[in-house]
N, C-alpha and C positions, 0 to 999 in steps of 0.2 A: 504494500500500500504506500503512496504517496500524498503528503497534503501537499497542497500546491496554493499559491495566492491567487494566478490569473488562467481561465482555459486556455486552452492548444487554440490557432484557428482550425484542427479539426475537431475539436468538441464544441468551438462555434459553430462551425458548418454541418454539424449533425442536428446541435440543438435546432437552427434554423432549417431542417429539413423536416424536422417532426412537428412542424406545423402542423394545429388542427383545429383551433378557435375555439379547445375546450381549455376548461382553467386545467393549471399545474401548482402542485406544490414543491417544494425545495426543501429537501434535507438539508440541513445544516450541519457538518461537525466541524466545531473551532477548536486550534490549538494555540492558544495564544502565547504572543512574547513576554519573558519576563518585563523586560522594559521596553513600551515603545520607543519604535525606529523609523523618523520622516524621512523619506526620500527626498525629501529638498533641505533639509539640513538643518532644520528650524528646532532649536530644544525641546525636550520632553521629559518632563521632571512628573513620569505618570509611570501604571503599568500598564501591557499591553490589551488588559482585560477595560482598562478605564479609557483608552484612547477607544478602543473599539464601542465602547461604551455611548462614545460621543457621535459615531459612526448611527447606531444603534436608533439614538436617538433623532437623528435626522430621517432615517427610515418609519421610524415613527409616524412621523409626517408624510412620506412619500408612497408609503403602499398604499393607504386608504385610500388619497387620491386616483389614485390609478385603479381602485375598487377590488383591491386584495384585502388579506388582512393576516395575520400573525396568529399563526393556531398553537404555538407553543413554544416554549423558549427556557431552558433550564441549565442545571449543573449535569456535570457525569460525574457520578459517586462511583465508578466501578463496570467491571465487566461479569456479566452475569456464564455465557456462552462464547465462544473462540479469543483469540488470542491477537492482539497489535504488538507493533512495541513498544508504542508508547497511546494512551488515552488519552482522547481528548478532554478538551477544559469544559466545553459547551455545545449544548445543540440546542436547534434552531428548525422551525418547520413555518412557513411562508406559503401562503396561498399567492396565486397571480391570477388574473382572468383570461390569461394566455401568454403563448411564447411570445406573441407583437408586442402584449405590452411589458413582458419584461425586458426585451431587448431594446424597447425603445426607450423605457427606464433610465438604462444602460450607460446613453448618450445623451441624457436630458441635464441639461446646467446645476439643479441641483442636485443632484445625483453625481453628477464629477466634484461640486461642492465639496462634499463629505465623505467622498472615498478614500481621501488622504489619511484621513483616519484608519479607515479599514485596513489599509496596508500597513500603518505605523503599528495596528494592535494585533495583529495576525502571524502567527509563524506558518501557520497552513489549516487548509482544511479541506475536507471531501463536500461536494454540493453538488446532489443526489439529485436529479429531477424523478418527480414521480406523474402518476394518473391515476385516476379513479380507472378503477377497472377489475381486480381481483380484493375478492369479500372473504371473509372470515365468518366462516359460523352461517351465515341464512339460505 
């Protein structure tokens, strides 16, 4: 397994293939940095959980608009089944009303706003797309 900060352009170009104008949701697993790290060189007297924090909270704002919403969001106390080498800090599960509008998200002004964050509080993470589609139980 690899946490990674940004997709390949071919896990762009997949996600943009699996257009279908139904909502998705996003796994979230965060591994975050002890202390954040801006790429433009600006101090951070934070850790990487509270810079993301500030990330987090611009997102706040930015799903609902777009007519998503945040279906869950916690700690990782542990691994119950299989094995990493290293557990994550947090997960995270995000609704969208579609790939369009996540990707357009993506490239929307405030949304670049607040990514600096994301990257200064992130050492990696996995972001799962899912679909409704396989039930449990009914």
């Amino acid at each position: 397994m690899t946490n990674a900060l940004q997709p390949t352009g071919d896990q762009i170009r997949a996600f943009g293939d699996r257009v279908t104008g139904d909502p998705i949701y996003m796994l979230n697993l965060l591994k975050f940095r002890e202390k954040a790290e801006y790429q433009d060189g600006r101090p951070a007297d934070m850790t990487g959980a509270e810079a993301y924090g500030l990330y987090s909270k611009g997102m706040a704002k930015i799903i609902p608009a777009l007519g998503g919403s945040f279906i869950f969001s916690g700690t990782v106390r542990g691994m119950l089944i299989g094995e990493v080498d290293e557990v994550w800090d947090a997960v995270a599960i995000l609704n969208y009303p579609s790939t369009d509008a996540m990707l357009g998200m993506m490239q929307a002004p405030e949304y670049l706003a607040i990514h600096p964050h994301r990257e200064a509080g992130l050492a990696g993470q996995l972001l799962i797309e899912c679909a409704k589609g396989f039930s449990l139980g009914s």
